[in-house]
CHARMM-style PDB file with segment names, atoms N, HN, CA, C and O in Angstrom:
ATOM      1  N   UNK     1      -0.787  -2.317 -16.983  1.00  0.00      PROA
ATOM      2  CA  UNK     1      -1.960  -2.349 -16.123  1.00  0.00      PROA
ATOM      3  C   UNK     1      -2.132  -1.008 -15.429  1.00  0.00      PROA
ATOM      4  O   UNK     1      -1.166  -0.245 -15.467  1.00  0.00      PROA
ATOM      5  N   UNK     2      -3.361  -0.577 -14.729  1.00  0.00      PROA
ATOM      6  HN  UNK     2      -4.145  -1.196 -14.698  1.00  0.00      PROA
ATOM      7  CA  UNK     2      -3.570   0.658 -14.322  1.00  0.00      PROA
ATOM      8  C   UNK     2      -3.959   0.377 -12.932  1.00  0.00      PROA
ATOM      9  O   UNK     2      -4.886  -0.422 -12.796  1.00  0.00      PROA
ATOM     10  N   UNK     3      -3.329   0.975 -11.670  1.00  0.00      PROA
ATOM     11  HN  UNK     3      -2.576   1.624 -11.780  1.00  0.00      PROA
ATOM     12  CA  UNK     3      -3.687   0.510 -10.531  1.00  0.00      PROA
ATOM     13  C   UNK     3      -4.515   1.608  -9.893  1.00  0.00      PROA
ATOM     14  O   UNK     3      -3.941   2.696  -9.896  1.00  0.00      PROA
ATOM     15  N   UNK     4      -6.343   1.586  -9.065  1.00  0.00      PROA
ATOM     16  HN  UNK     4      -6.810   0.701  -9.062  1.00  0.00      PROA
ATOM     17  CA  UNK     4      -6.487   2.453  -8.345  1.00  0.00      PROA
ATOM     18  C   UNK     4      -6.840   2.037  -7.159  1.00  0.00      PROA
ATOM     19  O   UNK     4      -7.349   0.965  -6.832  1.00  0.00      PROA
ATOM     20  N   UNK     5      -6.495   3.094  -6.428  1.00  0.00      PROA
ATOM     21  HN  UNK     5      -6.082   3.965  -6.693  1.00  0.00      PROA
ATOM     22  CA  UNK     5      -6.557   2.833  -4.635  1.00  0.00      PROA
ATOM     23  C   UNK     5      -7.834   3.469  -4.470  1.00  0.00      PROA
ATOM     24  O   UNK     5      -8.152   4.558  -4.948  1.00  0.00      PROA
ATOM     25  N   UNK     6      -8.267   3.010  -4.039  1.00  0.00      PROA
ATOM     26  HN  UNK     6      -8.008   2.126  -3.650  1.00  0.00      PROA
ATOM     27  CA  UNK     6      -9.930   3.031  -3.289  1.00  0.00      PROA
ATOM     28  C   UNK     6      -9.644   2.805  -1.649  1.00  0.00      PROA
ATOM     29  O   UNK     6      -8.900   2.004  -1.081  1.00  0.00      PROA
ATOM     30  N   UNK     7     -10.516   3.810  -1.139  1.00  0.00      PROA
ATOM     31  HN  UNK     7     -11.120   4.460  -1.600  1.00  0.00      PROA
ATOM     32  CA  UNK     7     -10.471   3.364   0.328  1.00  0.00      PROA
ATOM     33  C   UNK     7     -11.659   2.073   0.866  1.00  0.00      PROA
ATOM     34  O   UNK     7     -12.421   1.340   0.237  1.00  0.00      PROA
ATOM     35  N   UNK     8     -11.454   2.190   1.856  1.00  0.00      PROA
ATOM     36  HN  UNK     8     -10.835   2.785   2.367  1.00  0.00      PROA
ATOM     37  CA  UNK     8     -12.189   0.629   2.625  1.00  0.00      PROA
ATOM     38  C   UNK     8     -13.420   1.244   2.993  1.00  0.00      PROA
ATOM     39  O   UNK     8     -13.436   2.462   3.169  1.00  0.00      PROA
ATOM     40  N   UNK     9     -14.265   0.689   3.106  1.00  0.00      PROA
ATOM     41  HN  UNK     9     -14.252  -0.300   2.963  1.00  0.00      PROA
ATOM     42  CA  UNK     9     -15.905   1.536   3.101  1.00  0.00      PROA
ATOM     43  C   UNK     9     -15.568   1.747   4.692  1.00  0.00      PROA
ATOM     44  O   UNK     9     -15.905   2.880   5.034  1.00  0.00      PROA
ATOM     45  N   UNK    10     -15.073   1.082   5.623  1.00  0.00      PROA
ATOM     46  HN  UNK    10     -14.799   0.161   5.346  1.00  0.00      PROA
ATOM     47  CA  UNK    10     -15.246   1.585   7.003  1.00  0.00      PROA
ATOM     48  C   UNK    10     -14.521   2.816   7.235  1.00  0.00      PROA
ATOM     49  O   UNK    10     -14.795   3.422   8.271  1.00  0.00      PROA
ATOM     50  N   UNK    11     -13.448   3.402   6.285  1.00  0.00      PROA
ATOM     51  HN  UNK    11     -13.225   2.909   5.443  1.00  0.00      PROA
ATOM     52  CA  UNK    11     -12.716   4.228   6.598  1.00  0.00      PROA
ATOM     53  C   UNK    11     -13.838   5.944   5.921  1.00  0.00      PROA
ATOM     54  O   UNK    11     -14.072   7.095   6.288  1.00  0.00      PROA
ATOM     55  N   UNK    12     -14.208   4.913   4.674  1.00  0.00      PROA
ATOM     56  HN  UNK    12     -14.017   3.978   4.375  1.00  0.00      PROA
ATOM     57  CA  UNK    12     -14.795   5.871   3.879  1.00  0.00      PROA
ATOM     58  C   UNK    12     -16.198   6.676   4.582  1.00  0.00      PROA
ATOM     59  O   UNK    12     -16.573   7.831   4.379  1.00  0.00      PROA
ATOM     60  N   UNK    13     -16.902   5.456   5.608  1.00  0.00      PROA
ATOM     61  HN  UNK    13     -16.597   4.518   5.773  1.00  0.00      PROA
ATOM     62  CA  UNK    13     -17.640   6.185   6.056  1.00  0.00      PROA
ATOM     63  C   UNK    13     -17.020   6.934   7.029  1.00  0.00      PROA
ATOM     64  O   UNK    13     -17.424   8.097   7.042  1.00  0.00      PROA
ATOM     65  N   UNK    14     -16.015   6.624   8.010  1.00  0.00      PROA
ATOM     66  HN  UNK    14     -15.686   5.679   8.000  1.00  0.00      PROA
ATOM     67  CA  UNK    14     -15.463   8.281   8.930  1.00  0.00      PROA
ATOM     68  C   UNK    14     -15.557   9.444   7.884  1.00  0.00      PROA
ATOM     69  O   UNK    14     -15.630  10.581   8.349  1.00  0.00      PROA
ATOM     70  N   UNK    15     -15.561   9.321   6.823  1.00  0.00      PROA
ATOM     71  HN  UNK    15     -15.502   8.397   6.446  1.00  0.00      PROA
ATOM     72  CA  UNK    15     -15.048  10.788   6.199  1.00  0.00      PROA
ATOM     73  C   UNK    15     -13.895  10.738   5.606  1.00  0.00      PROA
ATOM     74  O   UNK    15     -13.581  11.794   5.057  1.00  0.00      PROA
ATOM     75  N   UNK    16     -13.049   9.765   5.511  1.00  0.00      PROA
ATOM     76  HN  UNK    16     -13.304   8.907   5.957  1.00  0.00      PROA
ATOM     77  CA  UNK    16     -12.023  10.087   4.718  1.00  0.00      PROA
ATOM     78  C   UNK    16     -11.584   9.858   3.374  1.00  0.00      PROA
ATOM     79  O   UNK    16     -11.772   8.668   3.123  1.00  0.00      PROA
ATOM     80  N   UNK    17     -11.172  10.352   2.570  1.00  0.00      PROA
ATOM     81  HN  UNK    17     -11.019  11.319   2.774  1.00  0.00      PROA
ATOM     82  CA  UNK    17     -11.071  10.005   1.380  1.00  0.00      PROA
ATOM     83  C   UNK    17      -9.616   9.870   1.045  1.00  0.00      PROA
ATOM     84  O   UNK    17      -8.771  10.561   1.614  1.00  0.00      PROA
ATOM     85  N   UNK    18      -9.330   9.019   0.163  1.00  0.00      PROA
ATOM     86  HN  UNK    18     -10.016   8.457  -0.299  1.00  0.00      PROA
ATOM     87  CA  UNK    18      -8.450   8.277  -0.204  1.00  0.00      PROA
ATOM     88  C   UNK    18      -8.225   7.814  -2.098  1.00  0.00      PROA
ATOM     89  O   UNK    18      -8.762   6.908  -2.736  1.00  0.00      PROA
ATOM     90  N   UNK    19      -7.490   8.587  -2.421  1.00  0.00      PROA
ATOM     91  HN  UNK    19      -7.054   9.322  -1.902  1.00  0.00      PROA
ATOM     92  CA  UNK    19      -7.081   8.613  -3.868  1.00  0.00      PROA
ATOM     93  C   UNK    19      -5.541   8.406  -4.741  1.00  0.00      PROA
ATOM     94  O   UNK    19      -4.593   9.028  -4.261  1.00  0.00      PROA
ATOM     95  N   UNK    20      -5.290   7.614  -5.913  1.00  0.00      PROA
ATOM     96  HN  UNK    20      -6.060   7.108  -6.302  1.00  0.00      PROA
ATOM     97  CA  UNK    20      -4.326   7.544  -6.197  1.00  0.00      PROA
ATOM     98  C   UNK    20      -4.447   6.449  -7.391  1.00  0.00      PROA
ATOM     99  O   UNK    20      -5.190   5.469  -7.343  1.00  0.00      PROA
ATOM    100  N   UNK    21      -3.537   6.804  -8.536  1.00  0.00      PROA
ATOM    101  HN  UNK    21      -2.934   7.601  -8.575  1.00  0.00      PROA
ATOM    102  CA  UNK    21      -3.490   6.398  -9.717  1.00  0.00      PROA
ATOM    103  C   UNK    21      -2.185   5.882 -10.052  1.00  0.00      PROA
ATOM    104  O   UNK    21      -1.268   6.659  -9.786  1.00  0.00      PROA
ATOM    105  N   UNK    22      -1.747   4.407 -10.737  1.00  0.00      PROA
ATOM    106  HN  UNK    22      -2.491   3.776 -10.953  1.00  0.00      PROA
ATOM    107  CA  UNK    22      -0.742   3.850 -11.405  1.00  0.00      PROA
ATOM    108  C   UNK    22      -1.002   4.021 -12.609  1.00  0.00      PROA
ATOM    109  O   UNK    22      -2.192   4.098 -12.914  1.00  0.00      PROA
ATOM    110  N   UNK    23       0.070   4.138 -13.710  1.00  0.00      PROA
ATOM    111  HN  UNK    23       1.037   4.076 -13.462  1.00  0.00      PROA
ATOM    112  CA  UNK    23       0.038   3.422 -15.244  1.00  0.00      PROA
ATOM    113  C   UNK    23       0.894   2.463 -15.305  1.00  0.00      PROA
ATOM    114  O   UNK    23       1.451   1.956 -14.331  1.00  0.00      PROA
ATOM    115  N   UNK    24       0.998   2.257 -16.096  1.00  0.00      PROA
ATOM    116  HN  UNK    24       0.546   2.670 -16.887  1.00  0.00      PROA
ATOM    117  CA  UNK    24       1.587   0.825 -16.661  1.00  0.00      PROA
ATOM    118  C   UNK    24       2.953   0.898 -16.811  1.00  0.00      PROA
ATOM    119  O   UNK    24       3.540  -0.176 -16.681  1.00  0.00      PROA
ATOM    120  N   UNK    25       3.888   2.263 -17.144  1.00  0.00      PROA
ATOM    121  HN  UNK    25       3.411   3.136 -17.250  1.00  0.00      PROA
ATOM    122  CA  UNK    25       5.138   2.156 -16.626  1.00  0.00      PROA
ATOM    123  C   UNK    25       6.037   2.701 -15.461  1.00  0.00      PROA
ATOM    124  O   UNK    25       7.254   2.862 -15.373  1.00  0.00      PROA
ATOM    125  N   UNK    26       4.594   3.012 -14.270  1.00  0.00      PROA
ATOM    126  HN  UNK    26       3.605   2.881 -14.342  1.00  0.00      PROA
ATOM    127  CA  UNK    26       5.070   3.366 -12.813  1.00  0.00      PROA
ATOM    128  C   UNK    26       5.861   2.239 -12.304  1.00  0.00      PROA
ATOM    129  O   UNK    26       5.608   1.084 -12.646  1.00  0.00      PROA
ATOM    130  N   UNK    27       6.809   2.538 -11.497  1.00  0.00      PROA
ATOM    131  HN  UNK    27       7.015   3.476 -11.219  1.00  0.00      PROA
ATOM    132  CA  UNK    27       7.756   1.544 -10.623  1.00  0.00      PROA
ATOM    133  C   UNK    27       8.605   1.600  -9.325  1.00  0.00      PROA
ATOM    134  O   UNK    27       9.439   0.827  -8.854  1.00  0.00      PROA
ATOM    135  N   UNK    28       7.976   3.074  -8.816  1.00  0.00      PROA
ATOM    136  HN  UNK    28       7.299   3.702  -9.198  1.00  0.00      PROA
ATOM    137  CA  UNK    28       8.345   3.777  -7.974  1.00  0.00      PROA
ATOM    138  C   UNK    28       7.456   2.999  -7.049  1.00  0.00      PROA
ATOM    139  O   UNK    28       6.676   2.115  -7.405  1.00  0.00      PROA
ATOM    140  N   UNK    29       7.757   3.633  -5.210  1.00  0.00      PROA
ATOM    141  HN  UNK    29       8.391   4.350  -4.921  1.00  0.00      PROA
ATOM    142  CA  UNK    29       6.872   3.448  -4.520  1.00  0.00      PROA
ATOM    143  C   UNK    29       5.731   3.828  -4.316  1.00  0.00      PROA
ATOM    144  O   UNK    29       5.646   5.056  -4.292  1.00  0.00      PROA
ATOM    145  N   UNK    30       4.692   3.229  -4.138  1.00  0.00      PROA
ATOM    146  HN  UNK    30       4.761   2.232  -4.158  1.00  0.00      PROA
ATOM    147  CA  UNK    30       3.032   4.141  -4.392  1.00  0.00      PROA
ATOM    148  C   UNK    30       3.258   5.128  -3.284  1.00  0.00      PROA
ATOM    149  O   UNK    30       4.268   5.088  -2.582  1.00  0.00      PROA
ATOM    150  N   UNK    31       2.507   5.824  -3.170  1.00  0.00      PROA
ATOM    151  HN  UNK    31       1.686   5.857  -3.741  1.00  0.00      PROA
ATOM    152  CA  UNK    31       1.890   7.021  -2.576  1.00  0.00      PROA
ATOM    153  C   UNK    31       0.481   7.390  -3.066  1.00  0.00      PROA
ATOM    154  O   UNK    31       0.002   7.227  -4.188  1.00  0.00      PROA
ATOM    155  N   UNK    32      -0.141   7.991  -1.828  1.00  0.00      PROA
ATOM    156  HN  UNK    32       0.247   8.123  -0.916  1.00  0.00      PROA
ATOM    157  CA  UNK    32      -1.372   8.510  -1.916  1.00  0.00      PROA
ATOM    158  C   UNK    32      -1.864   9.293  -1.402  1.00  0.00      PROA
ATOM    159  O   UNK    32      -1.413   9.595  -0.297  1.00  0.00      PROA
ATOM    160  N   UNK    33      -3.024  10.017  -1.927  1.00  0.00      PROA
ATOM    161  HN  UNK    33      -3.390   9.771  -2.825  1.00  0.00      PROA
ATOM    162  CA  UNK    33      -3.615  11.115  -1.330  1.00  0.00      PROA
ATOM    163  C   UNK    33      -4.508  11.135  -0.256  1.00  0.00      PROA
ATOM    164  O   UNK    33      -5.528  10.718  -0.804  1.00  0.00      PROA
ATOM    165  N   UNK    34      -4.829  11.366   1.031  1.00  0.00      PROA
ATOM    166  HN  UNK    34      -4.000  11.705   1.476  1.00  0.00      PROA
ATOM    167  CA  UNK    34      -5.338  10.607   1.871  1.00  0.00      PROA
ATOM    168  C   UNK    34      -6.053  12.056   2.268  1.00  0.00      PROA
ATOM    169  O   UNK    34      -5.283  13.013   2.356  1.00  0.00      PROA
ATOM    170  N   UNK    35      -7.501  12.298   2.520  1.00  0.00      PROA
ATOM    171  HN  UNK    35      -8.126  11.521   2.448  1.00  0.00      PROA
ATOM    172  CA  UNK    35      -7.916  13.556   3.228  1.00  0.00      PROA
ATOM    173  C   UNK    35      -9.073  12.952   4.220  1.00  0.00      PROA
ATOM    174  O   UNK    35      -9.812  11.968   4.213  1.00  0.00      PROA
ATOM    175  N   UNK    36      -8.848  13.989   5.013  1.00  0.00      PROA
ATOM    176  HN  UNK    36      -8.247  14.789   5.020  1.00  0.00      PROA
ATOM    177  CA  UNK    36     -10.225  13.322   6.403  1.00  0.00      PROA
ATOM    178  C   UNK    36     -11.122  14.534   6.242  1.00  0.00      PROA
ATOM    179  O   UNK    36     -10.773  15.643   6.648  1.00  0.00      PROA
ATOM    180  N   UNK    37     -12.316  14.300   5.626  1.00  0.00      PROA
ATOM    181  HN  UNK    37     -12.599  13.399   5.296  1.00  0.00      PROA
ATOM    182  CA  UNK    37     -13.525  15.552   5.726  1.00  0.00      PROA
ATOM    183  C   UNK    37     -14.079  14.996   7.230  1.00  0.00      PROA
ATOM    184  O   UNK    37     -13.417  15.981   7.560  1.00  0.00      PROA
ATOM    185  N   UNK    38     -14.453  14.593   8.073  1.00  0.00      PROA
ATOM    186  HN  UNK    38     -14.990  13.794   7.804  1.00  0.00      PROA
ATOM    187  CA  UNK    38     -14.834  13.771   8.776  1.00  0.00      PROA
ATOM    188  C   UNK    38     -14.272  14.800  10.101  1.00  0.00      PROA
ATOM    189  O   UNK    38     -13.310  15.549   9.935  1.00  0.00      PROA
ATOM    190  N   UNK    39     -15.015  14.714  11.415  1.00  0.00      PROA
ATOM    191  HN  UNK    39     -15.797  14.106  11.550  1.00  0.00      PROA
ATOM    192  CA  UNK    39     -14.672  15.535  12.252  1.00  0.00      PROA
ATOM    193  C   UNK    39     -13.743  15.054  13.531  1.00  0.00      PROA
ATOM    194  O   UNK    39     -13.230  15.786  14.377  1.00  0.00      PROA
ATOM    195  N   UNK    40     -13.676  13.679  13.437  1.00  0.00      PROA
ATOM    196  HN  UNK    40     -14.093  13.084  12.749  1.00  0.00      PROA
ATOM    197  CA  UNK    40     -12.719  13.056  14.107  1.00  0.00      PROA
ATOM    198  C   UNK    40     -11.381  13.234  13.690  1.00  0.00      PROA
ATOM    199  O   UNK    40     -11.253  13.375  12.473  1.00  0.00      PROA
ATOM    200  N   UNK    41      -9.913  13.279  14.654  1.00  0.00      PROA
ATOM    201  HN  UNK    41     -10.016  13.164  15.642  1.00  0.00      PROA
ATOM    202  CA  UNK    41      -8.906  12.735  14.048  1.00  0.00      PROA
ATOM    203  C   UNK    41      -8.664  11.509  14.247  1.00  0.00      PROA
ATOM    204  O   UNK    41      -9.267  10.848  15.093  1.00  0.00      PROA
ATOM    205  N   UNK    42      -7.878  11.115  13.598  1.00  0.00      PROA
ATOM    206  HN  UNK    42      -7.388  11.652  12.911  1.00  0.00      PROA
ATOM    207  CA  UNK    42      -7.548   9.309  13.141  1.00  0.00      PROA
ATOM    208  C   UNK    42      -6.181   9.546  13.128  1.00  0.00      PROA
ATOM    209  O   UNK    42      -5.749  10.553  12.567  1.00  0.00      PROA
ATOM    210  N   UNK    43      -5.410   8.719  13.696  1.00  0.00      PROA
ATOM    211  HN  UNK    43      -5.761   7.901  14.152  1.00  0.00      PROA
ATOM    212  CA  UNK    43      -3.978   8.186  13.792  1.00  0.00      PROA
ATOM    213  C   UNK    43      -3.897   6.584  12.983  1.00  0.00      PROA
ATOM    214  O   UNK    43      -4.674   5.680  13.289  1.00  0.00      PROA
ATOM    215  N   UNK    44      -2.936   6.449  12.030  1.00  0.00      PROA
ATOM    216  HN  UNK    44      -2.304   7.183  11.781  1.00  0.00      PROA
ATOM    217  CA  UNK    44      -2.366   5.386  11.516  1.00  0.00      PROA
ATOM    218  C   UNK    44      -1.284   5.084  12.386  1.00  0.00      PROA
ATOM    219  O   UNK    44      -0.496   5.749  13.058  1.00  0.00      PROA
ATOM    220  N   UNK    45      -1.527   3.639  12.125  1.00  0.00      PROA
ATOM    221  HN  UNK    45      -2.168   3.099  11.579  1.00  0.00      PROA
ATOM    222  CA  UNK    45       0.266   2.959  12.696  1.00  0.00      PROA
ATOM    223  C   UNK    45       0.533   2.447  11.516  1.00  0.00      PROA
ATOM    224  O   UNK    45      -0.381   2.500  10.693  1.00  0.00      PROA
ATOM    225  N   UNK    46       1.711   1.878  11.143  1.00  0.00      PROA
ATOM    226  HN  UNK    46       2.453   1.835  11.812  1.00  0.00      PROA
ATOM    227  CA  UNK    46       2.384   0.964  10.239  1.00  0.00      PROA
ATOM    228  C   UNK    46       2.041  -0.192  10.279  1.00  0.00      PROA
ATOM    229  O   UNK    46       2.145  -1.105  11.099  1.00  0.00      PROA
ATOM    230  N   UNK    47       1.504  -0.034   9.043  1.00  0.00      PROA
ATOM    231  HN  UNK    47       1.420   0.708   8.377  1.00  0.00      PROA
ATOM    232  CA  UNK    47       0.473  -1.981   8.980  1.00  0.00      PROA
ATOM    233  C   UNK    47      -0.964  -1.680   9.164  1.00  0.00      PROA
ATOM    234  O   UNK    47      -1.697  -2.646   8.953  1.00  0.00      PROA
ATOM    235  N   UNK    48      -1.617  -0.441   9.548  1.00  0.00      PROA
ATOM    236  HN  UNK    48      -1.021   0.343   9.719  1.00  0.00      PROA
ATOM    237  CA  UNK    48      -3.310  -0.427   9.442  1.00  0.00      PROA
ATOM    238  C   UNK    48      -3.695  -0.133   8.149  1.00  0.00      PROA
ATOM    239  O   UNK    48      -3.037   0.610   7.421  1.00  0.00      PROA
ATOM    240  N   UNK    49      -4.837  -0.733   7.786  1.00  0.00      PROA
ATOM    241  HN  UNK    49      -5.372  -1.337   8.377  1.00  0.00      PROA
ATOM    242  CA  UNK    49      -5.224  -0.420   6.317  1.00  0.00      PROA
ATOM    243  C   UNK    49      -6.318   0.595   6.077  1.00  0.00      PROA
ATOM    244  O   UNK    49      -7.350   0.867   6.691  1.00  0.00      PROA
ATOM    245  N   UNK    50      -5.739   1.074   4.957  1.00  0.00      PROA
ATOM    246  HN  UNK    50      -4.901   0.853   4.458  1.00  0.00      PROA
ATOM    247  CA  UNK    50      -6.418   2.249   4.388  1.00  0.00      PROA
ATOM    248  C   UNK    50      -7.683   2.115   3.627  1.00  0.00      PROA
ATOM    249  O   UNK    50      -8.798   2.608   3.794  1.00  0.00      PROA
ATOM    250  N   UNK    51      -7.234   1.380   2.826  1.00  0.00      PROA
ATOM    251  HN  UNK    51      -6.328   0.980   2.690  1.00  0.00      PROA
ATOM    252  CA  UNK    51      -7.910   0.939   1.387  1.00  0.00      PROA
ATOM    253  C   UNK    51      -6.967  -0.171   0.553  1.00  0.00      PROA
ATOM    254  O   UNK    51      -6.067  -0.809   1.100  1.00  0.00      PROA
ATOM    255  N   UNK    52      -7.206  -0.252  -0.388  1.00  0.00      PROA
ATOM    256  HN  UNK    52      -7.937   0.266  -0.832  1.00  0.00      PROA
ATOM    257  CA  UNK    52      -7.060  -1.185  -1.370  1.00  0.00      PROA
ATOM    258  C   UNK    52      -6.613  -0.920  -2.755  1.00  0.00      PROA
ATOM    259  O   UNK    52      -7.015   0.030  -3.427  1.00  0.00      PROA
ATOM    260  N   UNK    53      -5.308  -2.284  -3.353  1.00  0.00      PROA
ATOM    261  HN  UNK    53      -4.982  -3.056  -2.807  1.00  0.00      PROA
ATOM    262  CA  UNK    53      -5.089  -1.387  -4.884  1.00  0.00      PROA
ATOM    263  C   UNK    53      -5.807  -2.317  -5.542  1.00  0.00      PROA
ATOM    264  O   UNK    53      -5.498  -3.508  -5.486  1.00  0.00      PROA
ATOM    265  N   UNK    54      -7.038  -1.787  -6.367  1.00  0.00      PROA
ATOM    266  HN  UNK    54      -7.289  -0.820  -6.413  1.00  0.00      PROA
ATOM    267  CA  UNK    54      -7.455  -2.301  -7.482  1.00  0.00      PROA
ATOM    268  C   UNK    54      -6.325  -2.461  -8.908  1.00  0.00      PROA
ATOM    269  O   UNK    54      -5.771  -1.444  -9.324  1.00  0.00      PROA
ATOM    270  N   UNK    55      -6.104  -3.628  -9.479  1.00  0.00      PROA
ATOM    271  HN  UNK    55      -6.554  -4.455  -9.141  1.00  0.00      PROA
ATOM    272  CA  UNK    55      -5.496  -3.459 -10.602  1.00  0.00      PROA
ATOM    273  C   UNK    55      -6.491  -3.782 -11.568  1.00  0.00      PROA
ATOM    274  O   UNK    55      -7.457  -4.511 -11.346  1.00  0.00      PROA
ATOM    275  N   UNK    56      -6.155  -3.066 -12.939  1.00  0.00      PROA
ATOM    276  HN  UNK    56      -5.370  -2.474 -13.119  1.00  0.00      PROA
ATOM    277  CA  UNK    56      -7.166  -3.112 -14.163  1.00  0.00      PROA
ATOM    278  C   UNK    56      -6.213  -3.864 -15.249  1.00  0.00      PROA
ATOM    279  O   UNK    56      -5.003  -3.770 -15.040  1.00  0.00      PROA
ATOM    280  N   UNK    57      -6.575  -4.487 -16.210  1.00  0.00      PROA
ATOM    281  HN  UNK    57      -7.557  -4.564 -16.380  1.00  0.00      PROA
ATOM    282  CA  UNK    57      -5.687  -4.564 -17.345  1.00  0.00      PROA
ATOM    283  C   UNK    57      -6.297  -3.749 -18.123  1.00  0.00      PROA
ATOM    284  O   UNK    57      -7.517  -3.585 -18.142  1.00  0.00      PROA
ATOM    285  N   UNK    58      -5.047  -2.881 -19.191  1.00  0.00      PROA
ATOM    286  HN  UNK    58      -4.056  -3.015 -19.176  1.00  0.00      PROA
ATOM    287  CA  UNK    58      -5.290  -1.866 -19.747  1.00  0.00      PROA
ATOM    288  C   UNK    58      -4.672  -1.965 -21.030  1.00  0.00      PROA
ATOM    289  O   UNK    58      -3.455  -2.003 -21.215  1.00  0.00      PROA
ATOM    290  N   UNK    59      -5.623  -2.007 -21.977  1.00  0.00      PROA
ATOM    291  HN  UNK    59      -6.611  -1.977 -21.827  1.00  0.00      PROA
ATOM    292  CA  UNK    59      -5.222  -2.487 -22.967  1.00  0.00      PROA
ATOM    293  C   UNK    59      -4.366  -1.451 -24.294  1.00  0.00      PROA
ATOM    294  O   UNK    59      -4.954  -0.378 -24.425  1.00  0.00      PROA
ATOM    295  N   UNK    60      -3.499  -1.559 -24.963  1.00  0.00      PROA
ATOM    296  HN  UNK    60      -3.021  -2.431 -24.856  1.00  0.00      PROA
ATOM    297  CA  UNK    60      -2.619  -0.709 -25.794  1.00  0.00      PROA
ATOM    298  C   UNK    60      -3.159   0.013 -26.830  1.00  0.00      PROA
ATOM    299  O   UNK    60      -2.690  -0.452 -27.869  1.00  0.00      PROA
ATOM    300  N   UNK    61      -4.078   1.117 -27.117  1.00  0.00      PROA
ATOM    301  HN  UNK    61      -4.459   1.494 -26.273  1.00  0.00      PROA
ATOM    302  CA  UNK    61      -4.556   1.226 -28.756  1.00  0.00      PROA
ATOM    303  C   UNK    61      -3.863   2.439 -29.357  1.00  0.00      PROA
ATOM    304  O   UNK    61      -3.704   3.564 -28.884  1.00  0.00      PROA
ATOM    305  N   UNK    62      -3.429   1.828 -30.723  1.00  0.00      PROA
ATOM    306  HN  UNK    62      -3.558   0.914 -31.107  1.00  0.00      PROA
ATOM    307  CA  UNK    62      -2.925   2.462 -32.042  1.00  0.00      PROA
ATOM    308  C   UNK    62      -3.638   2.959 -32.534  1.00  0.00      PROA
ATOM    309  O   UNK    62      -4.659   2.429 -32.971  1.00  0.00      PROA
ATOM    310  N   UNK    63      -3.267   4.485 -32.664  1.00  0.00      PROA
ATOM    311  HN  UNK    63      -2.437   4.915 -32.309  1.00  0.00      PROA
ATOM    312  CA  UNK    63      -3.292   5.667 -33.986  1.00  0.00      PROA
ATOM    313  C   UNK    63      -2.697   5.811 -34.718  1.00  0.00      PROA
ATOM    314  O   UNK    63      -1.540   6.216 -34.600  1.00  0.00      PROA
ATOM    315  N   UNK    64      -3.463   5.435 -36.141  1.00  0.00      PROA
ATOM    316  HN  UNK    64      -4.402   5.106 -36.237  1.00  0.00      PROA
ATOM    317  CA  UNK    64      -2.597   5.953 -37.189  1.00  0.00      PROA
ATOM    318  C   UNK    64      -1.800   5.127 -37.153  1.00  0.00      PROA
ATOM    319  O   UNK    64      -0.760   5.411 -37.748  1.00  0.00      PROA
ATOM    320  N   UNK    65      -1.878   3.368 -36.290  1.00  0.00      PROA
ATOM    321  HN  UNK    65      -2.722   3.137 -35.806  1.00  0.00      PROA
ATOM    322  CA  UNK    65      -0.732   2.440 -36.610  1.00  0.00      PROA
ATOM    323  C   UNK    65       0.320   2.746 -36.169  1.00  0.00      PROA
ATOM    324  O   UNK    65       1.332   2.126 -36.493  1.00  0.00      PROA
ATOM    325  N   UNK    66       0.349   3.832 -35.275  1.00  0.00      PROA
ATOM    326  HN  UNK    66      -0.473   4.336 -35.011  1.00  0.00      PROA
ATOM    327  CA  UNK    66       1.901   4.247 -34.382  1.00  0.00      PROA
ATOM    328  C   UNK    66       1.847   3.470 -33.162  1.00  0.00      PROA
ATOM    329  OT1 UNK    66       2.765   3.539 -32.344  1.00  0.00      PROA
TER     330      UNK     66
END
């Protein structure tokens, strides 16, 4: 499966943007790219939300039967 993080439209409208990509044999802890174009600063605590992981199913295709 392919996971992407999208931010939350309330965050998205401050200005900030929020990016980050899984594949299918990631297993590490996520991480993400987080930038504020936006002229405010913003403080996170532990446990406020950013955004969201979309998961996709992603399907396997063969070349050449390999």
């Amino acid at each position: 499966n392919l996971g992407l993080l999208l931010p939350l439209s309330q965050q998205a409208k401050k200005g900030l943007v929020l990016a980050g990509v899984t594949d299918l044999a990631y297993q590490d802890e996520l991480s993400l790219l987080l930038h504020n174009e936006g002229k405010e600063e913003h403080v996170w605590n532990t446990g406020n939300s950013l955004g969201c992981l979309l998961v996709l199913p992603s399907p396997v295709i063969k070349v050449n039967k390999k």
